[in-house]
C-alpha positions in Angstrom: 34.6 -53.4 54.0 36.3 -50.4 54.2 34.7 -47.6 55.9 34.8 -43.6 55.3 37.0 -41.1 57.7 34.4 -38.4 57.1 31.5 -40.5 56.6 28.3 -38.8 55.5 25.4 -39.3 57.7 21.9 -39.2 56.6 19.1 -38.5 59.9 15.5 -40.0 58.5 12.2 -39.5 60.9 9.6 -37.2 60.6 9.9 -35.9 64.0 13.1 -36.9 65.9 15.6 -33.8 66.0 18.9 -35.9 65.3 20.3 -33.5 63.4 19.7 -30.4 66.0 21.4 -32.5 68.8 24.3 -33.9 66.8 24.9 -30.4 65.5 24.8 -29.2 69.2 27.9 -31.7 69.9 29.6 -30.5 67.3 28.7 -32.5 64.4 32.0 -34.5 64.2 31.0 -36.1 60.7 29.0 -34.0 57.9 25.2 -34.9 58.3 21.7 -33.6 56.3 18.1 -34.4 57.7 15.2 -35.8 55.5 11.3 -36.0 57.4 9.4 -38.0 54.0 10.2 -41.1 52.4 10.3 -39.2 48.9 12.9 -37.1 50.5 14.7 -39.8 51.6 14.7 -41.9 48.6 16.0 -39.3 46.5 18.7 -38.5 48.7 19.7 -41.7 50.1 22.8 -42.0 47.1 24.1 -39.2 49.6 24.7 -41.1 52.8 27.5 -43.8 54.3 25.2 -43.6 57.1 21.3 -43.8 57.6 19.7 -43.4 61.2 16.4 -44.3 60.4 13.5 -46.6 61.6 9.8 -45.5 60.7 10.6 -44.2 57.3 12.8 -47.3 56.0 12.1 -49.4 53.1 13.8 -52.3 52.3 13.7 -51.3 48.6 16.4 -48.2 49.8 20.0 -50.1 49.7 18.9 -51.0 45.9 19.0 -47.3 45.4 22.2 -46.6 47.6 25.3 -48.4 46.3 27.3 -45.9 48.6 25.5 -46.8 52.2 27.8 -49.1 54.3 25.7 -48.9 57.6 22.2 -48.4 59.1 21.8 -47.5 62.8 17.9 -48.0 63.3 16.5 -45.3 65.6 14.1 -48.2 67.4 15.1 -51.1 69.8 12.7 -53.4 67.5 13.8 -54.2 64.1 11.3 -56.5 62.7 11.1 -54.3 59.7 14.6 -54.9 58.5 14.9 -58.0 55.8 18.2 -59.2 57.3 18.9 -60.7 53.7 18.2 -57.6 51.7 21.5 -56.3 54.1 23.7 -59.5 53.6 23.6 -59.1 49.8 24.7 -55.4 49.9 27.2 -55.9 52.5 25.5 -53.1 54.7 25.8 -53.1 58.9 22.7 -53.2 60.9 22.7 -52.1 64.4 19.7 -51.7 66.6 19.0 -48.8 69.3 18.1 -51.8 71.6 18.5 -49.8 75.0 18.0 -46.5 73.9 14.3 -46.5 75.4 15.0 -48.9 78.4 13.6 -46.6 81.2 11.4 -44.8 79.0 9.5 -48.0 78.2 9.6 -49.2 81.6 8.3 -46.4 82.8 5.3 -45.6 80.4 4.1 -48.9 81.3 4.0 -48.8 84.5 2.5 -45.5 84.1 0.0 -47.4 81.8 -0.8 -49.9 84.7 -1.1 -47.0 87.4 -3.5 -45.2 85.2 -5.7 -48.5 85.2 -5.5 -49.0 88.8 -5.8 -45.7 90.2 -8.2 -44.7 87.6 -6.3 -41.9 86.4 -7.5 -41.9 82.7 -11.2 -42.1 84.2 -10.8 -39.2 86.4 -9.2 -37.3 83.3 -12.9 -38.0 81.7 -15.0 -37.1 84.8 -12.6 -33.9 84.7 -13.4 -33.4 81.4 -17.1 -32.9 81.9 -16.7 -30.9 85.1 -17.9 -34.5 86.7 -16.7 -35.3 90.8 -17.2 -39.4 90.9 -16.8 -38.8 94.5 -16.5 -42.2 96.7 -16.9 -45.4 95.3 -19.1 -48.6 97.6 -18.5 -50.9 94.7 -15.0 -52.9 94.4 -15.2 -53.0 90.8 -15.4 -49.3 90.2 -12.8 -48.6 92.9 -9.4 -47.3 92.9 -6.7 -50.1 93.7 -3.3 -49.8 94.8 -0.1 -52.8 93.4 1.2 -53.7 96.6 1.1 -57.2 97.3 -0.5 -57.6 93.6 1.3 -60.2 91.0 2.6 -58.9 88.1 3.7 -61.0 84.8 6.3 -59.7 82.9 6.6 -61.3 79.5 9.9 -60.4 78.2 13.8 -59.8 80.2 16.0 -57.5 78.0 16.7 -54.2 78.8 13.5 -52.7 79.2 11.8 -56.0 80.9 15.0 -55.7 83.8 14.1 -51.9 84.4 10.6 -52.8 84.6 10.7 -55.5 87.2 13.3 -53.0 89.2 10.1 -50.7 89.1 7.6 -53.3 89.6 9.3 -54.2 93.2 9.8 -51.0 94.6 5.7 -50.8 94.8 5.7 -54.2 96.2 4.7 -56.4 93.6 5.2 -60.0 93.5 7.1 -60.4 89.9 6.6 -63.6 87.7 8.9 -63.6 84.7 9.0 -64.8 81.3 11.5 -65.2 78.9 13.1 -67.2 76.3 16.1 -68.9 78.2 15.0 -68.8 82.2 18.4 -69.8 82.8 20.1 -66.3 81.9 18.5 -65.3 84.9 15.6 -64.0 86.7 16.4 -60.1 86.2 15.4 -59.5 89.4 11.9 -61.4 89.7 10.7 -63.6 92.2 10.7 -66.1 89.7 11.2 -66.7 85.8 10.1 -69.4 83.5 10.4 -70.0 80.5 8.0 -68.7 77.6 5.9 -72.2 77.4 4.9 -72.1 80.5 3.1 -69.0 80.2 -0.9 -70.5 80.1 0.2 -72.2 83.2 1.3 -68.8 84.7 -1.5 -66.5 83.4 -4.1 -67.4 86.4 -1.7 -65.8 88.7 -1.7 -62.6 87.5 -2.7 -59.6 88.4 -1.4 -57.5 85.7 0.1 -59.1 82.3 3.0 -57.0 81.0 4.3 -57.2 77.3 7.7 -56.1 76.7 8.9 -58.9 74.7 10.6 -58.3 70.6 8.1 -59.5 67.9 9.2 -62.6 66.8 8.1 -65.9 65.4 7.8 -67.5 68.5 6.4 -64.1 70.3 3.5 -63.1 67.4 -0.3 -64.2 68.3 1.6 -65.2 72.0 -1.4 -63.4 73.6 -4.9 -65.2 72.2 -8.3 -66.3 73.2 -7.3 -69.5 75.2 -4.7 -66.4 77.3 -7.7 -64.1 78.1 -10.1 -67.3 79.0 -7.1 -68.1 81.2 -6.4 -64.3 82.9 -8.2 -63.6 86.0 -11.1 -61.5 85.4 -9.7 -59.0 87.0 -7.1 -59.0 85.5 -5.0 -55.6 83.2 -3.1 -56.5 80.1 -0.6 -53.8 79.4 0.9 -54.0 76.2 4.6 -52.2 75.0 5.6 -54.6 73.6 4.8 -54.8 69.8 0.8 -54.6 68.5 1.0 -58.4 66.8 2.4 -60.2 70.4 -1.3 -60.3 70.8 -4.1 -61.3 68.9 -6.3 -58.4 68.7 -9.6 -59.9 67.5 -9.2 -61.8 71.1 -8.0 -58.5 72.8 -11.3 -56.6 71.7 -13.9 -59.5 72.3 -12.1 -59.9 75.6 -12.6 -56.2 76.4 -16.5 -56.5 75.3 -17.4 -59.2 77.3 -15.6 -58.0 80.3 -13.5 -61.5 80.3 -10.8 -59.1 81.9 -10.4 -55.6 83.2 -8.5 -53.6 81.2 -6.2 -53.5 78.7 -3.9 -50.4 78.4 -1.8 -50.4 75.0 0.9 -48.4 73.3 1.4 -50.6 70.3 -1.2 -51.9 67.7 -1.5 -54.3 64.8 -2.1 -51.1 62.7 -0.8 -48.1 63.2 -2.1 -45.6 63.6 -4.8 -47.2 65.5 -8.3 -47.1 62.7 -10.6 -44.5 63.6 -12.9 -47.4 63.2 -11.6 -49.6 65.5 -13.4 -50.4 68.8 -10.0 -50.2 71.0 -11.1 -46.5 70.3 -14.6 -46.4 72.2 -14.1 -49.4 74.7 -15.0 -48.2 78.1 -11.9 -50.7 79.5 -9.4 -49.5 76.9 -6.8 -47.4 77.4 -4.8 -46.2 74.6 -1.5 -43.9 74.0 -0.4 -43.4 70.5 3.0 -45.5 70.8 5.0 -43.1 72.6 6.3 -45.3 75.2 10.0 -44.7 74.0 10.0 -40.9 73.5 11.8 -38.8 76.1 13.7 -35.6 75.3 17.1 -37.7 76.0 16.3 -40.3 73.1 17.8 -38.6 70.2 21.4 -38.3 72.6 21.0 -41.9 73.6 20.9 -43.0 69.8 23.9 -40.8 69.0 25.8 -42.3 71.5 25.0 -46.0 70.0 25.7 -44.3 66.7 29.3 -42.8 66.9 30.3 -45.9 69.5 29.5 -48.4 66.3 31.0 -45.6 64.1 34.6 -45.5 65.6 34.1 -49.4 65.4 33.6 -49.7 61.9 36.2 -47.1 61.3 39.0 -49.6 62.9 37.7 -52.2 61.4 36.5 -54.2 63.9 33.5 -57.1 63.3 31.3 -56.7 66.2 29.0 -53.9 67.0 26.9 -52.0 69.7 23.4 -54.4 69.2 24.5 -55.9 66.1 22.0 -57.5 63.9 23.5 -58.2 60.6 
């Protein structure tokens, strides 16, 4: 496939600022911005290039004959049809990186706010309400130290995690696909069927994992019957790695602790739905990859599988097709 000198780049998401910070380092290639999906479908016959994850269709290459290469502005990429790109003969890279410590660090955020009872406190602050100190366990701040934490899921973002996870002291239990690539720094790893066995001994259950086959529904109700009761899921991984029927029953019936969740089997999260309302639910709007250095760290994945398309060579930055 021969690949454009100049080639023209199209930046598609409604609220990233791609264009702003490309254009700040000079703009080596000539670019244009869309924010809809109208705007993008009608303008997609203008691009080599399209930097894109939310607003992508798999309908678009159809419309495109011109579009040679699609760096997707998310680390997950369960939305691409891998064959749609094989027929047209278009590149696939993923940002697979991009949002390692920004991921890492939301959730341990995530699990802090459980333990400490940060997002409670915000409540009581909200109506002018000091809890004051607390004789019961159960409504008691905790602290991680010397707690075990299960990390389901070793790339990128599950490595910075469990670097994180130690320096408060944890015990780290790791799961991933192929234990023997390593432990990524936990005290142990296993592989991903031996999860039920692991799931008594945890303290906090931490989803970092891809949505696959073999990850979707991995979280059930047989997982929550075998979690401590006291136990927090934390989930940043994708909304369908757990079941979340199971996740809200679980929450009713006070089966487990808490859950504190970034990602959703529908997104936006229903106004309807009782992950809302759920005194033991904690909820941010999937932002656990946004920093104000992810539109630079995409660029640099960008122009890096750029120059390599432009000499011709077959392997990129986080290939996918």
């Amino acid at each position: 496939m021969s690949f454009p000198s100049r080639p023209s780049i199209c930046f598609a998401h409604v609220a990233y600022r791609c264009g702003e910070r490309f254009a700040a380092r000079g703009a080596p290639f000539p670019f244009f911005e869309v924010r809809s999906l109208p705007e993008l479908e009608a303008r997609i016959g203008e691009a080599d290039v399209l930097v894109v994850s939310g607003l992508w269709r798999n309908t678009l290459p159809a419309l495109s004959p011109r579009l040679k290469f699609v760096q997707s502005l998310s680390a997950g990429t369960d939305q691409y049809d891998r064959a749609v790109f094989a027929r047209h003969g278009i590149r696939l890279a993923s940002a697979a990186g991009a949002n390692a410590n920004a991921v890492a660090e939301h959730a341990v955020g995530l699990l802090l706010g459980v333990t400490r009872r940060l997002f409670l406190a915000r409540d009581d602050q909200h109506r002018r309400h000091w809890s004051g100190m607390k004789g019961d366990f159960a409504e008691r701040e905790d602290e991680l130290a010397g707690k075990t934490a299960l990390v389901v899921g070793t790339g990128r973002i599950g490595a910075k995690l469990i670097r994180l996870l130690k320096a408060f002291d944890m015990r780290v239990i790791a799961v991933r696909q192929n234990p023997e690539a390593g432990a990524a720094g936990a005290d142990e790893v296993h592989a991903a069927a031996a999860l039920p066995s692991l799931l008594p001994q945890a303290d906090a259950v931490i989803l970092v994992c891809p949505l696959t086959e073999a990850t979707r529904g991995l979280i059930h109700a047989g997982s929550f019957a075998a979690m401590k009761p006291t136990a927090i899921l934390v989930n940043c991984a994708r909304g369908p790695v757990v079941e979340e029927a199971a996740l809200i029953a679980a929450l009713a019936e006070g089966r487990i602790r808490a859950a504190a969740l970034d990602v959703f089997a529908t997104e936006p999260l229903p106004p309807e739905s009782p992950l809302w309302r759920l005194p033991n639910s904690f909820v941010t709007p999937h932002t656990g990859g946004e920093t104000c250095a992810y539109e630079n760290n995409v660029l640099d994945l960008m122009l890096e599988n750029i120059a390599r398309l432009q000499r011709g060579e077959a392997a990129l930055v986080n290939q996918v097709v």
